[in-house]
N, CA, C and O atoms as a GROMACS GRO file, in nm:
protein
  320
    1UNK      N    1  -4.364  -9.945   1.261
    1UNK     CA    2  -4.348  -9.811   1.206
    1UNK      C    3  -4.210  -9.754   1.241
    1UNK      O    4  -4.133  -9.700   1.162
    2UNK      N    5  -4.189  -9.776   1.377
    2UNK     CA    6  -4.004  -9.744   1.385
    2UNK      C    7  -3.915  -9.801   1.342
    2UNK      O    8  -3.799  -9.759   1.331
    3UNK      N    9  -3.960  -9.912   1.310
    3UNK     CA   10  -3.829  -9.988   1.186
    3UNK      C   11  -3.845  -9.925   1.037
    3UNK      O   12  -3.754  -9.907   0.956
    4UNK      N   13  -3.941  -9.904   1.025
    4UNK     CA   14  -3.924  -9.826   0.925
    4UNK      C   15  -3.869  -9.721   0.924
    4UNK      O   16  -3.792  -9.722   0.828
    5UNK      N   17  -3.862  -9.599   0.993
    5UNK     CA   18  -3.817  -9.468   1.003
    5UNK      C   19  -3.670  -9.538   1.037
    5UNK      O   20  -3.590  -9.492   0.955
    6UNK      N   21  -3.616  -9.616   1.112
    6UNK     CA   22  -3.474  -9.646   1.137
    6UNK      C   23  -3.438  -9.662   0.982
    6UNK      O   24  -3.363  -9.581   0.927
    7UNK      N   25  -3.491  -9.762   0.918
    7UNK     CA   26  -3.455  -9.825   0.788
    7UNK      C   27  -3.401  -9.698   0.710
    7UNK      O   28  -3.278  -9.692   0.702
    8UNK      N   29  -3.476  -9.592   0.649
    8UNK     CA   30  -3.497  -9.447   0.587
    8UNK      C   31  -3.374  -9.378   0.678
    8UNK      O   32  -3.313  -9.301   0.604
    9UNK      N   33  -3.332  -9.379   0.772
    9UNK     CA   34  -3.241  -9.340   0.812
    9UNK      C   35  -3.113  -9.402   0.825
    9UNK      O   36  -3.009  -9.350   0.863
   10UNK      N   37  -3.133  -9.521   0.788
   10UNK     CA   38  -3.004  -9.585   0.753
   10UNK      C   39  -2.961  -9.571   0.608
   10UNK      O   40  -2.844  -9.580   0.570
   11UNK      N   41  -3.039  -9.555   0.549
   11UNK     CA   42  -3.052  -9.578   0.354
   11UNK      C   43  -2.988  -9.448   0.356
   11UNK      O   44  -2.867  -9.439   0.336
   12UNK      N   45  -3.055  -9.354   0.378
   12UNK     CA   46  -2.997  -9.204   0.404
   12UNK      C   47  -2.859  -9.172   0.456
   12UNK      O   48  -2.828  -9.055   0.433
   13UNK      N   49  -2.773  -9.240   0.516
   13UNK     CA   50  -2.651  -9.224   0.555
   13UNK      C   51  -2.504  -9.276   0.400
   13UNK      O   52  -2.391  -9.234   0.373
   14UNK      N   53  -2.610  -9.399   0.330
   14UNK     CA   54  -2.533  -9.421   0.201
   14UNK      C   55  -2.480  -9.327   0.110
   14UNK      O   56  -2.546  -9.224   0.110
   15UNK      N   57  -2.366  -9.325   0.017
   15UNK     CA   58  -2.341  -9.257  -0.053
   15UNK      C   59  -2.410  -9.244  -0.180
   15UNK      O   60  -2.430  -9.350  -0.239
   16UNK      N   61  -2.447  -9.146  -0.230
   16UNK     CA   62  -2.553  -9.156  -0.361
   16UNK      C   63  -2.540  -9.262  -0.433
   16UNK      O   64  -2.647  -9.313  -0.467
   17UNK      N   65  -2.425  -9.325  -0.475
   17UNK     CA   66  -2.402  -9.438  -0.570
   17UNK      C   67  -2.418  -9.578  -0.515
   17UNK      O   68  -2.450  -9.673  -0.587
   18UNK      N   69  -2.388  -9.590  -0.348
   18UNK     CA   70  -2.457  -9.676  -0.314
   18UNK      C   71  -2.603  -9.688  -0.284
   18UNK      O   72  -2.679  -9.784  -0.292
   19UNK      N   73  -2.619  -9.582  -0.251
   19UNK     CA   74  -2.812  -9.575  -0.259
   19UNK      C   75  -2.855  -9.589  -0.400
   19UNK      O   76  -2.975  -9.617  -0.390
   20UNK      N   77  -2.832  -9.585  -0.501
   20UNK     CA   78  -2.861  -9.563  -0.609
   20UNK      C   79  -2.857  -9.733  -0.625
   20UNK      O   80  -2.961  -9.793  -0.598
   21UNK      N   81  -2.765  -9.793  -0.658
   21UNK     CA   82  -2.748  -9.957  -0.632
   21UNK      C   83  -2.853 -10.033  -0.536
   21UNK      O   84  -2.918 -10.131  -0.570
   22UNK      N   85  -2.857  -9.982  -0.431
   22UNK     CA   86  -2.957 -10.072  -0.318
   22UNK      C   87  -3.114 -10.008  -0.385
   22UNK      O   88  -3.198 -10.098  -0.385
   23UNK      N   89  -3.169  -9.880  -0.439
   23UNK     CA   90  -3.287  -9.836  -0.509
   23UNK      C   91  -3.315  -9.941  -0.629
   23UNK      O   92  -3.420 -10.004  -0.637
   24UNK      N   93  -3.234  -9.950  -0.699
   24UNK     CA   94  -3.208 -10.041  -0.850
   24UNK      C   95  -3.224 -10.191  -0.821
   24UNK      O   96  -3.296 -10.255  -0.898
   25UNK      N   97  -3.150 -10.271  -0.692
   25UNK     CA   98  -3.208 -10.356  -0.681
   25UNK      C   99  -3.376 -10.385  -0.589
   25UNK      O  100  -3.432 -10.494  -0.599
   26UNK      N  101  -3.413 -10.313  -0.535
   26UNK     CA  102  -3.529 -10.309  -0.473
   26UNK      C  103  -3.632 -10.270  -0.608
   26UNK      O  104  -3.730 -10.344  -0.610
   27UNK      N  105  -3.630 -10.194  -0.692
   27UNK     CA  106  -3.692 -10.182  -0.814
   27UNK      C  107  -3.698 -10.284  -0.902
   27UNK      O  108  -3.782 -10.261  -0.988
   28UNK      N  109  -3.641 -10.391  -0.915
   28UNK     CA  110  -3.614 -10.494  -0.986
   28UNK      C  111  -3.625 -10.624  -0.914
   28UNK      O  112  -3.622 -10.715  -0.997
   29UNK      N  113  -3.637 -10.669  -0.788
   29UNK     CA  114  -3.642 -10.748  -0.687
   29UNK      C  115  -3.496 -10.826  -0.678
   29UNK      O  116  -3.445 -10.829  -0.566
   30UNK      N  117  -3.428 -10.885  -0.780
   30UNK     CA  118  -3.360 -10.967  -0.800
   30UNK      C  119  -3.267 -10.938  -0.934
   30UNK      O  120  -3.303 -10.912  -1.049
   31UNK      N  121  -3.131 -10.953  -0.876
   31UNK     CA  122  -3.036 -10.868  -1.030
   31UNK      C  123  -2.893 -10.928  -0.995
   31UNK      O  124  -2.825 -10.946  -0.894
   32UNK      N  125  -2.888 -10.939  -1.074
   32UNK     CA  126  -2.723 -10.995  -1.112
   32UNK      C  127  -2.614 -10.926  -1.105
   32UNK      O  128  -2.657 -10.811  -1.118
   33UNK      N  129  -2.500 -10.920  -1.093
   33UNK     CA  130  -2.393 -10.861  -1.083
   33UNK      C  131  -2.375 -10.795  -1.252
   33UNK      O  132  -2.368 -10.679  -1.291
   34UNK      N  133  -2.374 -10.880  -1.299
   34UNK     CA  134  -2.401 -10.795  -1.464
   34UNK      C  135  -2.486 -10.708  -1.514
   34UNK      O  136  -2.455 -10.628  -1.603
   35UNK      N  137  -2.594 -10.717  -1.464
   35UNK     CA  138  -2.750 -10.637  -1.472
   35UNK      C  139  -2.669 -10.510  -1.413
   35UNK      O  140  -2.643 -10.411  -1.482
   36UNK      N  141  -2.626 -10.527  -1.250
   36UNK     CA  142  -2.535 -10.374  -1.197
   36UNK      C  143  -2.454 -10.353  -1.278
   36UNK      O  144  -2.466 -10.237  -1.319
   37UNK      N  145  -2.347 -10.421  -1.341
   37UNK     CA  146  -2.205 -10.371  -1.445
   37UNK      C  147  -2.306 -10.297  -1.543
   37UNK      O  148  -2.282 -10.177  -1.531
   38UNK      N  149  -2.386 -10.313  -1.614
   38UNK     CA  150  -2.469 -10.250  -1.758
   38UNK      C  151  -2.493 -10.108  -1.679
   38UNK      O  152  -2.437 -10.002  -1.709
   39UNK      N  153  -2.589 -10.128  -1.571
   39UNK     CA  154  -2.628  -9.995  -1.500
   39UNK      C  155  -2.544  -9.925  -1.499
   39UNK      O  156  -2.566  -9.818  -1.556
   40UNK      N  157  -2.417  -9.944  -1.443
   40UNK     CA  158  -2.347  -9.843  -1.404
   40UNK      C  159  -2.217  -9.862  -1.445
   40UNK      O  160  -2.125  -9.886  -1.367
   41UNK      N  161  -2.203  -9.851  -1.580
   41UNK     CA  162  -2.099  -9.840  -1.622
   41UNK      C  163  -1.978  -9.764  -1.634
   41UNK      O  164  -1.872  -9.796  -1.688
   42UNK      N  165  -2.011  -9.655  -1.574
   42UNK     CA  166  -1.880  -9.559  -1.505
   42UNK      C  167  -1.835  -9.550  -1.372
   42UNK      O  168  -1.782  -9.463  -1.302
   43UNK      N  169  -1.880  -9.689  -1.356
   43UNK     CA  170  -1.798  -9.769  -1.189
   43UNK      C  171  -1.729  -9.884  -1.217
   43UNK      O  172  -1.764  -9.958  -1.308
   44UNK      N  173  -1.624  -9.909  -1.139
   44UNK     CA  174  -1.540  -9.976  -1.213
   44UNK      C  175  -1.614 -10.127  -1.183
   44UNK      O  176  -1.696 -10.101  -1.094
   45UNK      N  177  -1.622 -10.254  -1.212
   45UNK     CA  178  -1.635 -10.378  -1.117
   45UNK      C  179  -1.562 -10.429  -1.007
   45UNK      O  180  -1.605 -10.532  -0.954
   46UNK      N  181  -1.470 -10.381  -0.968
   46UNK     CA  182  -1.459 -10.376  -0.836
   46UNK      C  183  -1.463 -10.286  -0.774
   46UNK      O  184  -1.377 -10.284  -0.687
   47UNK      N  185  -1.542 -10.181  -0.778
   47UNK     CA  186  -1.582 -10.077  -0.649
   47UNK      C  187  -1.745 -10.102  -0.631
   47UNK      O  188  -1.810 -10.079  -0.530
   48UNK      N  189  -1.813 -10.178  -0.806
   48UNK     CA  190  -1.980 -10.201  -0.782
   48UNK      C  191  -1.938 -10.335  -0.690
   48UNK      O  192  -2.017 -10.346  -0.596
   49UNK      N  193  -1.838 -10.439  -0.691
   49UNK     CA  194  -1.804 -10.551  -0.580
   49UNK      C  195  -1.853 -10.512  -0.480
   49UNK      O  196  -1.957 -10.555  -0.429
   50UNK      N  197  -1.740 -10.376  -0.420
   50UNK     CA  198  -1.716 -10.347  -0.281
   50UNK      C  199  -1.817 -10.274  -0.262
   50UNK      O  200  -1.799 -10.216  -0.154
   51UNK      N  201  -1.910 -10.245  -0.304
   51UNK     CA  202  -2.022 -10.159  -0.255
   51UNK      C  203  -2.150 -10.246  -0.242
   51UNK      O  204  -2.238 -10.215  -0.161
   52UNK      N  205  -2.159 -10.344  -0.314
   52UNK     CA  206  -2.230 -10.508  -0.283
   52UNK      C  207  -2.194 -10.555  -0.184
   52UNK      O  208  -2.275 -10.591  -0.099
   53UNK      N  209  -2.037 -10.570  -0.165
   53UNK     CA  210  -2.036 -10.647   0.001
   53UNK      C  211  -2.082 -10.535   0.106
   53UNK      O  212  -2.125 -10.562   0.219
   54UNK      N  213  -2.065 -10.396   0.050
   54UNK     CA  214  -2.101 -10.295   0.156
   54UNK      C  215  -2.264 -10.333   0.247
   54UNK      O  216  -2.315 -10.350   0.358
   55UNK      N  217  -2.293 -10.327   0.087
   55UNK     CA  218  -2.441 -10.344   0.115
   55UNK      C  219  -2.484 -10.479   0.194
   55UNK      O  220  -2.577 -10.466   0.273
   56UNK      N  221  -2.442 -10.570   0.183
   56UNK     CA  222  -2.462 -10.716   0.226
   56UNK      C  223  -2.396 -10.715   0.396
   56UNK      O  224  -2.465 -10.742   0.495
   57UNK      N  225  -2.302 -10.691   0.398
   57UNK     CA  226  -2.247 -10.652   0.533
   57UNK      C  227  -2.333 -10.550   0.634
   57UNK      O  228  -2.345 -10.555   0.756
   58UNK      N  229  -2.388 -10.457   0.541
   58UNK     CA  230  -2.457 -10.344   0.654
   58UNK      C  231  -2.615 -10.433   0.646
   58UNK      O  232  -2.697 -10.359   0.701
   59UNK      N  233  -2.672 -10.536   0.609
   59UNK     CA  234  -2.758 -10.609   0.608
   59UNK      C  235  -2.911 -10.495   0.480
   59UNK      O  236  -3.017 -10.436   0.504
   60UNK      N  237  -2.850 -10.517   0.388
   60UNK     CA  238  -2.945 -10.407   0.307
   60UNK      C  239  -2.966 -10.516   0.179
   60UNK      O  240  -3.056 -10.508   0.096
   61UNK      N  241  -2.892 -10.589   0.183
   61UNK     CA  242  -2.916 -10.700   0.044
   61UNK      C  243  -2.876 -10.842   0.113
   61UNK      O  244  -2.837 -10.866   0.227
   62UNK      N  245  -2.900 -10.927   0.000
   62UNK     CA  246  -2.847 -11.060   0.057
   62UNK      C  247  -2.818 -11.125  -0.076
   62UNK      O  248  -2.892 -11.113  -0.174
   63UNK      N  249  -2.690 -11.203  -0.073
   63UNK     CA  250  -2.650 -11.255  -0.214
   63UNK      C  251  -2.709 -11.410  -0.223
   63UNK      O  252  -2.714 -11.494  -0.133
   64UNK      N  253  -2.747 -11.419  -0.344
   64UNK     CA  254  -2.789 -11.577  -0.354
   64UNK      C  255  -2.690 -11.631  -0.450
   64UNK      O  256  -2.680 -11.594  -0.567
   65UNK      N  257  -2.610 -11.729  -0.390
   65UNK     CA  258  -2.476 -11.760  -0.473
   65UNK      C  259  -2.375 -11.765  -0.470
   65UNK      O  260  -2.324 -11.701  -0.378
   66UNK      N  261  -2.294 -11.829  -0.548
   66UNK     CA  262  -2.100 -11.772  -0.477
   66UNK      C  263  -2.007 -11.770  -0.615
   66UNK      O  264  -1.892 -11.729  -0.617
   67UNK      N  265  -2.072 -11.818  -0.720
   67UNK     CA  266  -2.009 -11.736  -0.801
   67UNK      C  267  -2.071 -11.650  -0.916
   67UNK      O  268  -2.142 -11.553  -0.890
   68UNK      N  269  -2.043 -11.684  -1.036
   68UNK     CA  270  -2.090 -11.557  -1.180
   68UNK      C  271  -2.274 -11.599  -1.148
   68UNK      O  272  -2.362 -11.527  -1.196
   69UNK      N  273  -2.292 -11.662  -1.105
   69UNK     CA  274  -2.427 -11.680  -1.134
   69UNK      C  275  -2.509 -11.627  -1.008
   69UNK      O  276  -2.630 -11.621  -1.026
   70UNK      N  277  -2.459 -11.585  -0.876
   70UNK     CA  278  -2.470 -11.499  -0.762
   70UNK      C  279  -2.577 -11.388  -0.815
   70UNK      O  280  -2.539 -11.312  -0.904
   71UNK      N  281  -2.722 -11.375  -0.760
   71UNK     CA  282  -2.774 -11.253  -0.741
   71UNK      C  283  -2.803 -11.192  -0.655
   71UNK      O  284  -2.788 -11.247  -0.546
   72UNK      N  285  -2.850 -11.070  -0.654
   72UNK     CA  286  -2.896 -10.987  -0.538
   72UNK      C  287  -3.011 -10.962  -0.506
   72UNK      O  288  -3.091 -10.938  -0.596
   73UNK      N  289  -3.047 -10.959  -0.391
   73UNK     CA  290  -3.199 -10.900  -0.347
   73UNK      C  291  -3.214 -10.788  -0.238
   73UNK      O  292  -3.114 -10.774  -0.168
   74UNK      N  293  -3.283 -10.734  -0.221
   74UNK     CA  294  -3.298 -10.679  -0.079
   74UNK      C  295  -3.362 -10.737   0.001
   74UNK      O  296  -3.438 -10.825  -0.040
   75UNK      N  297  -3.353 -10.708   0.136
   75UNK     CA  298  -3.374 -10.760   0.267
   75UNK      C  299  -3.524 -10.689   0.265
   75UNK      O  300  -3.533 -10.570   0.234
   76UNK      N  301  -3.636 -10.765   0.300
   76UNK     CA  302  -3.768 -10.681   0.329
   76UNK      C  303  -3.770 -10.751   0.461
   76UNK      O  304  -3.742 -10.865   0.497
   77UNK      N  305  -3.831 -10.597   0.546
   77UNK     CA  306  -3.878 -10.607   0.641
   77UNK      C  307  -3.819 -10.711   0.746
   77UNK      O  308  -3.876 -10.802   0.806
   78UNK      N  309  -3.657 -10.660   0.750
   78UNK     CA  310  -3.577 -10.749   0.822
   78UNK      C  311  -3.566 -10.899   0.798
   78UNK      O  312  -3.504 -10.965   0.881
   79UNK      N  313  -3.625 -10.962   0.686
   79UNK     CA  314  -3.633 -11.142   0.687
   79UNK      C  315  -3.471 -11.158   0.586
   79UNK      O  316  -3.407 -11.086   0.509
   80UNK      N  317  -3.465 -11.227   0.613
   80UNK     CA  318  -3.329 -11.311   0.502
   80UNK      C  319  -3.446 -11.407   0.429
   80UNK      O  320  -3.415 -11.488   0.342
   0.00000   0.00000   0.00000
C-alpha cells in the first residue's frame, strides 16, 4: 500500500504532458513511438523522445527495442 501512495506521488510531480504520455501508455498497455507522434501532435518528436527517455530513466516505462520498431510499456508494480 506504500508503494503505491509513493508511486501517486511520484506521477504527481510530472509535468501535465508528461503525465499525460505515461496515462496514455498505461491505458493502452503497449504503444509505439508513432501511436505517441498521432496523440500528440503539437509536440514536436523530439521533446515526445526526451520525455520517453524521461520517463524510462525515472523508471515509469520500459522500452522494448532499439529502433523504429521500439515500444513502450509501463512498469507495474515495480517488475521490468
Amino acid at each position: 500500500m506504500e508503494k503505491k501512495k509513493m508511486e501517486k506521488v511520484k506521477e504527481q510531480t510530472l509535468s501535465p504532458r508528461r503525465y499525460e504520455v505515461l496515462q496514455t501508455i498505461k491505458d493502452h498497455g503497449t504503444v509505439s513511438f508513432n501511436f505517441l507522434r498521432r496523440r500528440f501532435m503539437a509536440v514536436s518528436s523530439r521533446m515526445l523522445r526526451y520525455d520517453l527517455k524521461f520517463l524510462q530513466d525515472k523508471g515509469f516505462i520500459i522500452k522494448r527495442g532499439v529502433t523504429n520498431g521500439a515500444l513502450y510499456e509501463s512498469v507495474k508494480d515495480g517488475k521490468e
